[in-house]
Every structure is written in C-alpha cells, then in structure tokens.
N, C-alpha and C positions, 0 to 999 in steps of 0.2 A: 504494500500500500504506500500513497506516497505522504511525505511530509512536507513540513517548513522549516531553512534550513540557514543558519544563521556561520556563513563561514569568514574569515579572517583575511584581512588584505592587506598588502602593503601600504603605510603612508609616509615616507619617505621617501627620497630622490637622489638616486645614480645614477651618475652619467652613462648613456648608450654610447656602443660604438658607431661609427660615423656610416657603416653600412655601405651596402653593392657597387661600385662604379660600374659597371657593368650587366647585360642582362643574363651574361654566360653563368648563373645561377640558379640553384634551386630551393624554394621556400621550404624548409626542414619542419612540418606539424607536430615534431612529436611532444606526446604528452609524459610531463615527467612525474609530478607529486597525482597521485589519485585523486582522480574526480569523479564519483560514481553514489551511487545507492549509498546509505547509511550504515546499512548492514556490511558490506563491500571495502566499505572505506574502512571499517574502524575490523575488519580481518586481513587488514593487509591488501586488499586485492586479488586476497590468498581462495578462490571463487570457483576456479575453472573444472577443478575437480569436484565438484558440487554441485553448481551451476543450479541452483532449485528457482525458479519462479522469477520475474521480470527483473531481479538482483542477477539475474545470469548473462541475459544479452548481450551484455559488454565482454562479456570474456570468455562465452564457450556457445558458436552458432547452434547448438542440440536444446540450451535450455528452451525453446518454445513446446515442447513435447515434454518434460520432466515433469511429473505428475507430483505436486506435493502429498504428503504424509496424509494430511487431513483429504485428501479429494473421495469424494462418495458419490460424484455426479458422472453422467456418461458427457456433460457439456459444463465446461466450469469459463467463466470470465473473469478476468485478474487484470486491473487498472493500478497506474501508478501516475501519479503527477507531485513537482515539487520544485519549489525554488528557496533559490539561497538569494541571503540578503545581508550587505557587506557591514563589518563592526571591524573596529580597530582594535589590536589585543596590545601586542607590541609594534614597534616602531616604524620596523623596518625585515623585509621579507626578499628572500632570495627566491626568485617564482620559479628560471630557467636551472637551478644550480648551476650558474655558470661561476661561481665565486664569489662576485659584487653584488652592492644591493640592489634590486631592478629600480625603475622609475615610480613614481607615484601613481599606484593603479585607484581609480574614484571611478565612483558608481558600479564596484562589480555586482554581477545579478549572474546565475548559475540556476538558469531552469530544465529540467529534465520533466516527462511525462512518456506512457508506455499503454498497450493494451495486450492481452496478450487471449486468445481462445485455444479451449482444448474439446476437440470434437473426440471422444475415443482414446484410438492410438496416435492421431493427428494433433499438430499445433502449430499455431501461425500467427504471429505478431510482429509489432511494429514499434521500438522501441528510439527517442530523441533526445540529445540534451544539446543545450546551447550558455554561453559561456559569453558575455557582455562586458564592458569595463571601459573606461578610457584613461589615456596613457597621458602622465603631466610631463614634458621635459622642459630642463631648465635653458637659459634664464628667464623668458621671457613665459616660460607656464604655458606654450598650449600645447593644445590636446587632442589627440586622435584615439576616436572612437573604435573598438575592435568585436567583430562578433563575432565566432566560431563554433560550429556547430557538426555536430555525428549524430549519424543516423542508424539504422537498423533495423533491417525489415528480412525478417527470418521464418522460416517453415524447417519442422521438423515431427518426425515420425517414430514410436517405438517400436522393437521389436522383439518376439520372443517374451512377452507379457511384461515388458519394458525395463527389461535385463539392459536391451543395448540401444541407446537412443540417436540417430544419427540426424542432423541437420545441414541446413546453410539457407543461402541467400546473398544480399547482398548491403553491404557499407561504405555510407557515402561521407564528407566533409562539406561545410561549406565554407569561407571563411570574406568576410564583410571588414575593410578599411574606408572610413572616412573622418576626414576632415578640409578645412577649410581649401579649396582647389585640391582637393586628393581623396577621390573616391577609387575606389576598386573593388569588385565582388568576382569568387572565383568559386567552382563546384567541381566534383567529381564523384565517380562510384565505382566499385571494384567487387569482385566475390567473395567470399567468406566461408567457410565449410568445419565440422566439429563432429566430434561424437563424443558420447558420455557409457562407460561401462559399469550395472550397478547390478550384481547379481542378485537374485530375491535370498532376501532374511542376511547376505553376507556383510559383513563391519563395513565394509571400504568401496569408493567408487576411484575411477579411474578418467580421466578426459583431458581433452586435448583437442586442439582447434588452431586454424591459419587462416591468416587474415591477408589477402592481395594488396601489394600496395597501391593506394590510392593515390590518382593523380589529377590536376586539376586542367578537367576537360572543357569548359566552360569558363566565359568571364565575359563582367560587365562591367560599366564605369566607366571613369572618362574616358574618351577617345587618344590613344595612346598617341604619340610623337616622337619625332627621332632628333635627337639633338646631339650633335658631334657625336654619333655615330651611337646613338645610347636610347632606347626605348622607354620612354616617360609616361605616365599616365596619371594626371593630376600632381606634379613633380614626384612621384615616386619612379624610380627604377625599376621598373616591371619585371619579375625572374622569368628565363626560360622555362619553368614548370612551380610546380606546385605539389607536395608529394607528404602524406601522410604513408610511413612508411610501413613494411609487411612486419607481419609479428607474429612469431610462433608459440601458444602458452599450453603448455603443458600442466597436469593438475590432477592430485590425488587429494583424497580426504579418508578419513578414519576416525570410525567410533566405537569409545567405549562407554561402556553401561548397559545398565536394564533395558533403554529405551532402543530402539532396532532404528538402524541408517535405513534399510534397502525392505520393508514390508511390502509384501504384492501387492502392488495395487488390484483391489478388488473392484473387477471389473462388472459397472450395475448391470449389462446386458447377459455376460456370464451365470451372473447373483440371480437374476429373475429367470435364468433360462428353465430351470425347471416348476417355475409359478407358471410362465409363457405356457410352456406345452401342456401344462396339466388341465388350463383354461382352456387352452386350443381343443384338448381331446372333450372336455366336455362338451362345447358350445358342436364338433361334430356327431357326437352320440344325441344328441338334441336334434339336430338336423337330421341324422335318422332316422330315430325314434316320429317325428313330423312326416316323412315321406313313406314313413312304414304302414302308419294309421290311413294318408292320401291312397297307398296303392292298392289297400283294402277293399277301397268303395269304389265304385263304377262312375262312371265320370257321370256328372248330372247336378241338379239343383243343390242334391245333400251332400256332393263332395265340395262344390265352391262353399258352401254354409262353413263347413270341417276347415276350410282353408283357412277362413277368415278369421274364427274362432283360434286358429292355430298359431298365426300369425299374432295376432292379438297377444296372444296368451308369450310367444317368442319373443314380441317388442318388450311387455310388462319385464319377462327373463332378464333379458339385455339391460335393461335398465339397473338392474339388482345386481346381474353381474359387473356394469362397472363401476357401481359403487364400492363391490367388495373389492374389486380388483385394485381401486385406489388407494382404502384404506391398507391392501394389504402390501401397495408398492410402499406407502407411507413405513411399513412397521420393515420392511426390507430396510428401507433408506436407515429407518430407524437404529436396526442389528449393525449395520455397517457403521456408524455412527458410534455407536457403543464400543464397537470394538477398537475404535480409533482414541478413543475419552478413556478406555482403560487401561490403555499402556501407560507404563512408568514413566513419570517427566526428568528423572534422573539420567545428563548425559555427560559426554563430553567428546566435542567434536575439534576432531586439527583438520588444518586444512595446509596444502603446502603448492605453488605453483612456480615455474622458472618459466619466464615472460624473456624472449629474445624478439629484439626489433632491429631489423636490419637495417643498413648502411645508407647513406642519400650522397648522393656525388657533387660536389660544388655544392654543399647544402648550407645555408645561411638562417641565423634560426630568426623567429618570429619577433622575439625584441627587438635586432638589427635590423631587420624590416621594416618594421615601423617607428623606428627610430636614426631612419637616413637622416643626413646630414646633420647632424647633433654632434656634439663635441664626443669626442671618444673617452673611455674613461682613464682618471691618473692612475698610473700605476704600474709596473715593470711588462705587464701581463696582457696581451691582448689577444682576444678572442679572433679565428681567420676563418676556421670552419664551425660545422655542425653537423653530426652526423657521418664522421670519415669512415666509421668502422660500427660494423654490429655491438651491439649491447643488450647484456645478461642482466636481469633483475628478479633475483632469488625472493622471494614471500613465503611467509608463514602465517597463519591464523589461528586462535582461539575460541570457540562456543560453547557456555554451559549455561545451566541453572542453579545457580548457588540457593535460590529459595524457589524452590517447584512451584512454579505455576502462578509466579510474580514476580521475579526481577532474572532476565534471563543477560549475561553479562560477554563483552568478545575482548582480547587481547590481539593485537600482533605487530608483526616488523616485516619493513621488506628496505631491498637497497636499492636506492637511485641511483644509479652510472652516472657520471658527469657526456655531457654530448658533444663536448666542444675538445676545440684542436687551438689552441694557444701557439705565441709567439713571442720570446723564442723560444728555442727546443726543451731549455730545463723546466719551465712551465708545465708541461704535460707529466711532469707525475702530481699532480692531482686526482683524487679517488674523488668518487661519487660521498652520498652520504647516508646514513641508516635512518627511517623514518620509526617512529613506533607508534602505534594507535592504541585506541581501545573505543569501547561504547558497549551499549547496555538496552536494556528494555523495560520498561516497569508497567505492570499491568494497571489499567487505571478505570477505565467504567464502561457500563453496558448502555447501548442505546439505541432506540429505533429512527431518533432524528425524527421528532415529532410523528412519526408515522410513517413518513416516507420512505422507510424501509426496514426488511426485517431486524430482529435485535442483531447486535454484533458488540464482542469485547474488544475494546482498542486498547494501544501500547502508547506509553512516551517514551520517544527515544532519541536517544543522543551519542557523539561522537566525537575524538579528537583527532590530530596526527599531529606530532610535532619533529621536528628537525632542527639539525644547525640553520639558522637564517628560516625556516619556516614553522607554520603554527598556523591551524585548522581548527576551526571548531565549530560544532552545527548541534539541531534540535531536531524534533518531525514527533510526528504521530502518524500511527499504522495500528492496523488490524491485529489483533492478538489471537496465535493460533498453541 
C-alpha cells in the first residue's frame, strides 16, 4: 500500500564541475542511494530474492505474478501510491557520492504510484516513480528544475503451482531539464526479464532478473544549434545519448521460524473444485430425473401441463441452489482464510542481493549536466568521467516481529560504489560508501472509511538510510497484513 513520505535533502552548496565541451558524450542515469518503497529502502534494496507484491517491481520483473501469503482470491488488486516531501535534517548531502557536497537541491518531491492485478497464475502491472527538485548554483543562485522518472510495466506468470514464477516486460526513463532558455526533455525504453524460485513449504526463495540498458530515444525542447562546432539546446551541450545503464540483481532470501516463507498458494478454483462438480452432478441428476417423468407421458395437453409445472418447480430449485452455493463459496473463502490467520506470526526473514550495473562510455553524470558552465569545484580532485567501468553493490536485509502482530521491524546495509573516474590518477583510490537502514511497522487501527469500503487494518511506517554525507528519512501508512 502506498504512503507519505517525508525524505531528507541537501541545503547547502558545492561547486559543480564546469561540464561537457563537447557532444561526444553520454548522460550517465545511474541511481546511486535507494529510492524505492518503504519497505525496500529501509532492507537494503536487499528485494530481489523476494520480490513479494508492488515492493518488487523495481528489482525482480516476476514480482507481478508473486502471490502474497495472505491471497485467498482467484483475482486480487494491489494499489500503491506515494510521495515524498523534502525537510532539512543536516546540512549538507552528498546525493552523487562523488566526494563533494552537491548543490542546493529545493523543492525535492519523490512521487511513486503502482497497480498491480493477479488473474490466477497470471499478473500484470504497471509500476512509476518520478523524482522532482531544483538545483541552486552559486553565485548568483539560479536554478534548474530536474525531473526524472522510471517506469515499469511488467507481466508475469507462475508455474508448477507457483514454485517458479517467470516474468518481464519493459523499462522506460524519462528525464525533464529546465530553466530559464534551457529546456530539454528526453525518453527511452528497453526490456527487462526475471524469475523468482520459491518451492512450496521450502525456507528460501531464489531470483534474479536483467534489466536492458536504456537509452534515450526520444527528445524535446528547445531546438538544438551548433555553435563552433558544438550542439546546444537552450545553452546546454546536448550529449550524444542518454543511457540508464543495464543491471544484473541477483537475490536470495531465507526464513527462519514457525511462520512458512513458500505456503501453496491455495488455489480458490482448485479449493471449490470438488463443491463445482458435486453441484454440477446434482443440478444433472435433476435434469434427468425432469426428462424421465416428460418421457413417460405421451406428448399432449398433460405433458406440456408436467413441463411447466416442472420447470416451475427447477426455477424455484435454482434459486435455492444458488443461495447455498454462495453461502457455501463464502464458508470456502472463509476455511482459506482461517488457515492463513492461524499461522504463527513468529519470523525472521534475510534477505541478500548483488546488484551489478554496467559500464557507460564517455558517461558524464547528471550533476555535470546540469551544472555546465559553473565554476568547477576547489580542490586537488576532479571529477572526468562517470560510469568507466561496471559496478558491484553487495545488500543485505532484515525482517521480523519482535511483538507478533504489532510492530513488525527491518534492518540493513548495502555499499555504494563511487561512479566516477577523477583526475589525476592518485585520486581514484576512493571507495564507494556503506549505507545502513532500518524501518519498522506499527499496527495502528481498523476502518471502513466511512463506509466506502470494506474494514481493513492499517500500519504506520517509517524509514531511515544514513551514510557519510547522506541521510534519509521518511513516514507512510499501509495496509497491515
């Protein structure tokens, strides 16, 4: 379910580098500090081997088909929407880890929304988030507005009574610059492909999923120009492409406790298969028994009388049959139900995934982009590339219930790679840096929203991530299962 999410942004100001001379470049998207679901963010990112419900999209294309724990319907719908709304913690926020501190990011706003349907074995959803802000550089303070957006629109299938769930689809960017004579808007979309292995009643699931890189196929805004041999468009240096890069995440998960990772999904058209046929044989021993009494009589006045009387007497039937047939799908749903509410709430879930995102060639990252011609910053160390070489990012996760069935609580850590290629050469032994999270759930009250819908228990939940030079922090309310 989705929330409101209250995350942490730079307000201080460092100098950008002076950015592209040239177009022989490519704009590097990649995402470094986790941006995602509540649940997502505060386990690392640590997801993929998991991948449960509209928390998945982002890191393993099979979650649209992953049937949660609780599901007892043959059609289940699963909505998420949610935005972040920017507060100042500390001072200053390293966004790129490229070392320094970025610029003054004002107005960030961080909205995500999802839907997501499960017909059966099938599922197919559409999952977005979009990322808002404007950038202050000094001296004179102004500001370019940036919007950045990922898409996700995925179909997936289980199989083998949804042991082995395979997916894809496809994932798109978009990414929105403007300011005063310098607009630009650019788009792209690539395929995406995943599977999740989760055998029934077994501790542990298994997934993994690759993502095409994305390039930017599409663009709008001002009408570009060449000047001394240099492609402008609203005084920006326009890059040769635009490339949110490929990403390979691999992802296990493992659980210990009373409570079961991988229970079979109980399938309702399975569950009723033997109420179906038992109705089915009656309603034709009926129809029989009807044709048996007709074949008796010789056709005439007193067989049509039998008919109608017959018929009569089979509407009245029908009637009564599907009352009970109701109530008794009701007490089905019900059993299924029951046996989901009597599992033990005692767990404890890890989760662990290694997220590789390959290489961009000439890549120039998104700060130097939108920060051409600005002073470059003081200091021994400057930033040339972005993106020269693949990058590993190890994650871990934690999920328990430290109080059953009221505050369910997550731990984790993953490492940020540094992206950048400095100058001169000593510069480049810098390491990335370790994020740690955590976040939590607290059960909080029932309600049907004046009537407008059935009862439901909701959760308040919250989040952190903190690092050298950065710090996150968020709120939401969600559905409590």
């Amino acid at each position: 379910m989705g929330g409101l999410a209250f995350v942490v942004t730079p307000a201080e100001v460092g100098a950008q580098p002076a950015g592209p001379t040239s177009n022989d470049y490519t704009l590097d998207l990649y995402q470094g500090p986790i941006l995602a679901s509540i649940r997502t963010t505060s386990m690392a990112g640590a997801y993929a081997g998991y991948a449960q419900g509209l928390d998945g999209f982002t890191v393993n294309a099979a979650a649209p088909a992953v049937r949660h724990s609780h599901s007892t319907s043959w059609v289940d719908v699963d909505v998420d929407a949610s935005i972040s709304i920017p507060i100042v913690f500390f001072e200053q926020n390293d966004v790129d880890n490229s070392g320094d501190r970025d610029d003054a990011y004002q107005g960030y706003v961080y909205v995500a929304a999802g839907t997501n349907v499960q017909i059966g074995n099938f599922g197919i959803g559409v999952f977005a988030d979009v990322q808002h802000y404007s950038v202050a550089f000094p001296p004179a303070e102004a500001t370019t507005a940036v919007a950045i957006g990922r898409y996700h629109l995925l179909a997936a299938y289980q199989f083998f009574g949804g042991q082995l769930v395979v997916g894809g689809g496809a994932r798109a960017h978009s990414l929105g610059v403007g300011a005063a004579g310098r607009e630009l808007g650019m788009f792209g979309a690539a395929p995406e492909a995943g599977f999740l292995i989760k055998p029934d009643w077994a501790p542990f699931r298994v997934g993994w999923t690759y993502r095409h890189a994305v390039g930017g196929l599409f663009r709008s805004g001002a009408k570009a120009t060449v000047d001394a041999g240099v492609g402008r468009a609203g005084g920006i240096v326009v890059p040769g492409d635009i490339t949110m890069p490929w990403e390979v995440t691999t992802g296990v998960a493992f659980q210990v406790g009373p409570r079961p990772l991988n229970p079979r999904w109980l399938d309702p058209h399975e569950h009723e298969r033997e109420f179906d046929d038992a109705l089915a044989e009656r309603v034709a021993i009926a129809r029989r028994r009807r044709a048996t009494r007709l074949d008796a009589i010789a056709p005439g006045p007193e067989r049509d009388a039998l008919a109608v009387r017959l018929q009569a007497d089979a509407d009245e039937q029908q009637k009564r049959t599907d009352a009970e047939s109701e109530r008794d799908r009701r007490r089905l749903e019900s059993e299924r139900r029951a046996i989901l509410t009597d599992w033990p709430r005692e767990y404890l879930l890890v989760t662990a995934d290694l997220l590789v995102t390959g290489a961009v060639d000439k890549g120039v990252s998104l700060e130097q982009f939108i920060g051409q011609g600005k002073s470059a910053p003081v200091g021994p160390c400057q930033v040339v590339a972005s993106g020269p070489s693949m990058n590993f990012s190890p994650r871990v996760g934690l999920e328990f219930e430290p109080v059953p069935n009221r505050l369910r609580a997550r731990l984790g850590s993953y490492y940020e790679p540094t992206r950048f290629q400095y100058a001169p050469e000593p510069c480049n032994d810098r390491v990335g840096r370790q994020h740690f999270t955590f976040g939590a759930d607290v059960k909080a009250f029932s309600t049907t929203w004046f009537g407008l819908a059935s009862e439901r228990t909701y959760k308040v939940q919250f989040y952190g991530d903190f690092a050298p030079r950065y710090q996150s922090l968020g709120a939401g309310l969600g559905a409590w299962y």
